[in-house]
C-alpha positions, 0 to 999 in steps of 0.5 A: 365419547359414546352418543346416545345415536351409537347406543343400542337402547335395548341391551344394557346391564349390569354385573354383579361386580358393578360393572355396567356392559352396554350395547353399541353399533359397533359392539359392547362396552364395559364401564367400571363406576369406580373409574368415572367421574361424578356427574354433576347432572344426571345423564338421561337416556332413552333404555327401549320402547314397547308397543302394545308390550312388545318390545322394539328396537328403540332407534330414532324416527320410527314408524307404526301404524295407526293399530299400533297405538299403544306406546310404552317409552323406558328411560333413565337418568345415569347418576352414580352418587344418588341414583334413587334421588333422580327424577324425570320430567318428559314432554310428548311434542304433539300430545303434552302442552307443559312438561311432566314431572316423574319418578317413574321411570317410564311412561305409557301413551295408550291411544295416540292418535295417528301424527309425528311425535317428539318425547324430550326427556330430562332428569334432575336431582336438585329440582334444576331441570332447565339445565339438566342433560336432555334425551329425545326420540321422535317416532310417527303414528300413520293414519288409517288408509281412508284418512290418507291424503290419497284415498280422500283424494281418489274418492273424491275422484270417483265422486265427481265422476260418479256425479257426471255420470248420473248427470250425463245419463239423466241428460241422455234419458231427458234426450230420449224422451224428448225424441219419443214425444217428438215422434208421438207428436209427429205420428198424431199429427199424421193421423189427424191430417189424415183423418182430415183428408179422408173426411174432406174426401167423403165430403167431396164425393157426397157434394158430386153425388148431388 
């Protein structure tokens, strides 16, 4: 059998004789509806993925950037019997809390917050969804560089550093001007010593002078 993993998600279609041509890894298969078997579920599969309307190549675990946020998932569900009657239900692991259900077959994230992300996907016919074949595709919404656990931690960096800095200057300041009232000091106290030299001088020589 052929895995959703072989599949290339983006190139499917279909004849006007009825015949459905799918896309592979390894090349394009043919299939002939009048040649498969019923389904008793519905098959569901992941079809492609746009960003911002631009279409991607719909693989697993991709990766975006937090500009690209604005995420537009294609799916189906393969029921040849009553392909009309399916219906989905899908659930964005990291977004959704309880399961979605819908007929659309498509569904638009337009601002996803940076995060890793999982959408399960299932469909149904009768309701029964719990037992219903199930698709996923996991992709991941990177953060803006100055959310990243680098460029916090090189901020923080400098901050410290920043902070020692201004700290060892203020110190450094502090320092210089405690030798300048020092040397102030000392020079005032010379000249009040010589001051009081020079007057015990001139007092001596006036007390001879008598």
């Amino acid at each position: 059998g052929i895995t959703q993993s072989q599949l290339n998600l983006n190139i499917i279609g279909k004849n006007i004789d009825g015949s459905i041509w799918i896309g592979t890894n390894d090349g394009i298969i043919c299939l002939l509806p009048e040649q498969l078997h019923p389904l008793s579920t519905p098959k569901s599969i992941i079809t492609s993925f746009s960003v911002f309307g631009n279409t991607v190549v719909a693989k697993d675990q991709m990766v975006f950037s937090h500009a690209d946020n604005n995420i537009t998932i294609y799916f189906d569900g393969l029921y040849f019997t009553e392909p009309d009657q399916v219906l989905f239900q899908y659930q964005l692991a990291g977004y959704h809390k309880e399961w979605i259900t819908s007929s659309d077959r498509q569904v638009n994230f337009p601002r996803l917050l940076p995060g890793n992300y999982t959408l399960f996907l299932r469909s149904s016919v009768n309701g029964r969804f719990e037992k219903s074949d199930q698709a996923s595709i996991r992709f991941t919404i990177t953060p803006p560089f100055w959310k990243t656990w680098w460029f916090i931690i090189l901020s923080l960096t400098v901050l410290v550093v920043t902070v020692l800095m201004i700290i060892k200057i203020r110190e450094k300041k502090q320092k210089e001007f405690q030798i300048y009232l020092e040397k102030l000091l000392d020079e005032r106290t010379r000249e009040v010593r010589e001051q009081k030299e020079e007057i015990e001088l001139k007092n001596r020589d006036i007390t001879d002078s008598i």
